[in-house]
N, C-alpha and C positions, 0 to 999 in steps of 0.2 A: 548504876555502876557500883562498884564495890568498893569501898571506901580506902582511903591513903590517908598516911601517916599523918599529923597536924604537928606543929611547933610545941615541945614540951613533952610528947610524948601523946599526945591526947591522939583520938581518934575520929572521926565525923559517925554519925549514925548510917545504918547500914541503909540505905536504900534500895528500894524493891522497884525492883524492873516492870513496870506497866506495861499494860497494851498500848497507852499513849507513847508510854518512853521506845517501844519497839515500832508502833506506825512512823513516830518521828526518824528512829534511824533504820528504817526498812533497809533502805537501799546498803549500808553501811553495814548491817547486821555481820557478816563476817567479821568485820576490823572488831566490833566490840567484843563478840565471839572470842575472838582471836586474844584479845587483850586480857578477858579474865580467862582463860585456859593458861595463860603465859604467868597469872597471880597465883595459879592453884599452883602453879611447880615452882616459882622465884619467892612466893610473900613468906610471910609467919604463919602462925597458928592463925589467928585473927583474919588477915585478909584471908588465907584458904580456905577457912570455912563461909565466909562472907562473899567469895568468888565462887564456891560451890551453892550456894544459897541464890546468887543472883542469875547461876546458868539453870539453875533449876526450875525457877520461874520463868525462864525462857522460853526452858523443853515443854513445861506446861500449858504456855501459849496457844493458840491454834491447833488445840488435840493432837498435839506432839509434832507440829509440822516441821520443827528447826533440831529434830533430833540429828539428820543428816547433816547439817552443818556445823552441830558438836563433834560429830564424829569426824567427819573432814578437817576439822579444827583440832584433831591428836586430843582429845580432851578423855578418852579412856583409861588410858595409863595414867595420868596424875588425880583422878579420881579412885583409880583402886588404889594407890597409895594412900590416897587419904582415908579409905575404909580400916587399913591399919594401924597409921598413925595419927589420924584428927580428932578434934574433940567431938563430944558425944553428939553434938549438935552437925558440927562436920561429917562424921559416920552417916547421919541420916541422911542429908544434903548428899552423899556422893550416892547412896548405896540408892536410891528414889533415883539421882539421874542417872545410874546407870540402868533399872529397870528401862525408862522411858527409850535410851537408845536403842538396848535390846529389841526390844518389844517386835514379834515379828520380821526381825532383819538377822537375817543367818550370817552375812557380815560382821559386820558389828555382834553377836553375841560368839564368834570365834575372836576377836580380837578382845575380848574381854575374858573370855577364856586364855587365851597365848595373855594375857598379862598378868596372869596369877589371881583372876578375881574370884575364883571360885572358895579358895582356903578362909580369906576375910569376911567373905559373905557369911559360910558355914559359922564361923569363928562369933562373928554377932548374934545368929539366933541361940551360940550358947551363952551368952556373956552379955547383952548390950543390953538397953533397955528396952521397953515394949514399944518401945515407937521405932528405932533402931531395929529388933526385930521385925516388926511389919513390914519395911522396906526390904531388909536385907530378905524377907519371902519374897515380896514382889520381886524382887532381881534374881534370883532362884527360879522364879515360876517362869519366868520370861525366858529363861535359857533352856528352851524347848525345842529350837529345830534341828538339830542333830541327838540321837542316842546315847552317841559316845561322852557328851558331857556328863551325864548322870556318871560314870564312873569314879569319877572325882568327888562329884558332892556325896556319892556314898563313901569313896575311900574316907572324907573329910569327916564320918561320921554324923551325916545332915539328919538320916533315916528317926532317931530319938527326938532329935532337936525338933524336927517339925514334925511328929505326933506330939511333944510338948503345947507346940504354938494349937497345933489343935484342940486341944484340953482347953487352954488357957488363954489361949490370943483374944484380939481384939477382932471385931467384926470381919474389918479388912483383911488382918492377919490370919486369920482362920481361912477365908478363901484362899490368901495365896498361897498356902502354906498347901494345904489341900490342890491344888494346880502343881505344887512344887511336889507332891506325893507321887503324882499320875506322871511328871517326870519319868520320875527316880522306878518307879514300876514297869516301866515300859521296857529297861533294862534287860532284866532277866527275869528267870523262875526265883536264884535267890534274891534279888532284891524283894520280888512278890511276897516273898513268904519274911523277910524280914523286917517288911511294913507291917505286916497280919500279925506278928511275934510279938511289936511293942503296942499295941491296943488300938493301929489307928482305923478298924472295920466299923467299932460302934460309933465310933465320934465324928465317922463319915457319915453315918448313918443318922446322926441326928443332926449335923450339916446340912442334909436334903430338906428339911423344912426349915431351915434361915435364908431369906433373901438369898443375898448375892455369893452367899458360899454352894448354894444349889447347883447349878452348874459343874463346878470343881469337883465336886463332891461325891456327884455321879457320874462324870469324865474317872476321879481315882479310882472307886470302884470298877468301873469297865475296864480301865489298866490291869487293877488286879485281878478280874476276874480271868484274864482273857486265856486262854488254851490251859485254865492253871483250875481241874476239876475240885481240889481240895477247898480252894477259897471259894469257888462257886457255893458250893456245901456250904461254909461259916457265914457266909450273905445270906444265905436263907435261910438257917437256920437262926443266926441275929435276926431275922425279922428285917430283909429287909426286901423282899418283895413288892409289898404292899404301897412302901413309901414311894418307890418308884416308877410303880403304876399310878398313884394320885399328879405325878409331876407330868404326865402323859395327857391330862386333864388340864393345866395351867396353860396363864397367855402366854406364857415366855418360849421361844421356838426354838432356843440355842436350849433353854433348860431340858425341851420333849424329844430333843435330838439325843441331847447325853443321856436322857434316861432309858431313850431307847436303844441308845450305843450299849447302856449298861444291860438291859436285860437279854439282848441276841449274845451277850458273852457268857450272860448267868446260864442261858439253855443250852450252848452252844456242845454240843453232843451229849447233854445231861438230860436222858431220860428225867432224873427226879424232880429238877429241877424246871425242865419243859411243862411235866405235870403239877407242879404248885406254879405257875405264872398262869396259866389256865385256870385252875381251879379257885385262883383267887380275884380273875376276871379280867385277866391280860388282854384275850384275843380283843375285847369289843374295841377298849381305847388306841391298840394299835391298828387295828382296821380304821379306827377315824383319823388316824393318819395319814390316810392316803388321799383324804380332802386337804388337805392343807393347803395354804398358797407356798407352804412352803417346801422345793423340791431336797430339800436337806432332810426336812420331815417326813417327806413322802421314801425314801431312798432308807430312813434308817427303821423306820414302822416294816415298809417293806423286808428289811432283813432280820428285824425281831421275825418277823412270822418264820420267815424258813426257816428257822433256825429252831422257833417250836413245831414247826411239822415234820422237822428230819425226821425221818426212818420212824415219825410218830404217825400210827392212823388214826389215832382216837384225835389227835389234834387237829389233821386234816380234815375230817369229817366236821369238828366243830367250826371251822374254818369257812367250810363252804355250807354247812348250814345256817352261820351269819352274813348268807351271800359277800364272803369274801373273793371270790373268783373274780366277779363281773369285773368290778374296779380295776380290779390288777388286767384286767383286758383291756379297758379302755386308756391304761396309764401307759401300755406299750402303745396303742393308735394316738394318742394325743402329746408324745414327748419326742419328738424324731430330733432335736438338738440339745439333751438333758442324756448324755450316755449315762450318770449316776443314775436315773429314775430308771431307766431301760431295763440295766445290766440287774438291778434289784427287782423289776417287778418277773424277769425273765429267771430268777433265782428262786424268787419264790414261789413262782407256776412250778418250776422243777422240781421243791422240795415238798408242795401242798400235793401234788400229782405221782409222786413218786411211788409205782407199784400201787394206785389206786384207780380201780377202771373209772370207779364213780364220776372221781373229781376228772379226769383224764376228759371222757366224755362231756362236761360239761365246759373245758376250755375248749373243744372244737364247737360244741354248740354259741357260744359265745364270739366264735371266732376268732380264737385265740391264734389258731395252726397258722393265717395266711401272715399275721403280726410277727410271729417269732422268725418265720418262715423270710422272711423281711429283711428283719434284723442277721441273721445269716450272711445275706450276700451284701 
């Protein structure tokens, strides 16, 4: 619990909430809940920060299982407040629990938005310190399931701040910040090009070989790249094809997903760029995608390929002379409750077959016609 006043002026040391101290008051957890959200808006400087610290360790608990009962507990609004006025220590403490709230809950990351939290957040990764900024990315990165958020964190000026943190952040900082990019991208055309204006292509790009910024890194890129021909061009001409073909090769399945997210947006009606992902030896790693046990993997492999066979026949051709076809026949007979794997492998028979008798004739030899034919009714 979070410390009270003592005689004299003194204070007790802060105590940190355990998994013992939370098994012990399981059932009570609300009332405590309750009691330091009521410290963060009534105490001082000292308890609010020492109440923000001990919900903190709360939310951290059980992989964030007691987020919902912060939230229930009104503990939004007097945590964005303290992003404004707490000490430096307190900034971190709120702006960390409010990522964990956020995280995946479209509730809760509108009510942190409707409470002015997006200006304070911005406001740290110009001003706070590096540990202060880390968090206040993480809580940025988390406010992802609506569009309409980015509009603010751009008005707020975020777009510099977090190609800074890229530069310069800390491990953690650099991924979130990088998550917090692919936000802010998804926006519009100008946000795209106003990421690509402050430097942040190369420093995604060499993102994709650090751990846990990989993912983000090639999630931003695919943001930026996506319907937007010009930045496709600066990804590849940075160099960075190659990187995320090698990621197509790794254990990590969430990492082979974004990287295949990112290269179906690099080719995605770009003749040039179709032929430099081929030519630097694209087709084979995302063909091994379609073994995967993973149908995320097999769905986004599958739509890298259409995407380099559009209206390409030299790709088709290389396609199905990696016996690329079969698989994609057998991934429509063997997924009848997987509509993502379906709707991709039936996308990418369409665009590998498109005005090519060749390949055409070899999905009916395979027996592709009775599978789609299927799929239809």
């Amino acid at each position: 619990m979070a410390p009270s006043p003592k005689k004299g002026g003194q204070r007790t040391k802060r105590k940190i909430i355990t998994r013992k101290d939370i098994n012990k008051e399981r059932a009570a957890l609300p009332v405590l809940i309750g009691k330091l959200v009521k410290r963060l808006m009534e105490g001082d400087h000292e308890i609010k920060e020492n109440s923000a610290f001990a919900l903190l360790h709360i939310l951290q608990m059980d992989h964030g299982k007691h987020a919902a009962e912060l939230f229930r507990a009104r503990a939004v609004k007097p945590l964005v407040l303290l992003l404004a006025t707490g000490s430096a220590n307190a900034q971190t403490h709120a702006a960390a629990a409010l990522a964990g709230i956020a995280a995946n809950e479209l509730e809760h990351q509108q009510a942190i938005v409707a409470a002015g939290g997006v200006k304070p957040l911005v406001g740290l990764l110009k001003t706070g310190s590096a540990k202060v900024q880390e968090d206040a990315c993480c809580a940025l990165a988390a406010l992802n399931a609506e569009v309409r958020y980015q509009a603010e964190v751009i008005r707020e000026g975020a777009i510099p701040a977090l190609v800074a943190v890229l530069r310069n952040g800390s491990a953690q900082a650099q991924a979130s910040a990088a998550q917090a990019v692919a936000n802010v991208a998804t926006f519009s055309h100008d946000a795209q090009r106003n990421v690509a204006k402050h430097g942040a292509i190369p420093l995604l790009l060499t993102l994709l070989g650090h751990g846990k910024a990989q993912q983000p890194a090639a999630t931003a890129l695919a943001r930026l790249a996506h319907s937007n021909r010009e930045i496709q061009g600066v990804i590849s001409e940075t160099g960075g094809i190659p990187p995320l073909l090698a990621l197509l090769n790794g254990l990590d399945v969430e990492v082979q997903v974004a990287a295949a997210a990112a290269l179906a947006e690099m080719a995605c009606d770009n003749a040039d760029t179709q032929s430099l992902v081929a030519k630097a030896g694209g087709i084979g790693p995302l063909l091994a995608l379609l073994s995967s046990r993973s149908s995320a993997a097999q769905s986004h492999g599958m739509a890298a390929l259409a995407q380099l066979a559009r209206n390409n026949s030299e790709n088709q051709d290389a396609i199905a002379r990696m016996d690329g076809l079969r698989p994609l026949v057998q991934l429509l007979e063997g997924n009848d409750d997987d509509a993502d794997v379906l709707s991709s492998a039936a996308c990418a028979i369409m665009e590998i077959c498109r005005r090519n008798l060749d390949n055409q004739r070899a999905i009916v030899d395979f027996g592709g016609i009775s599978q789609l034919a299927s799929l239809m009714k």
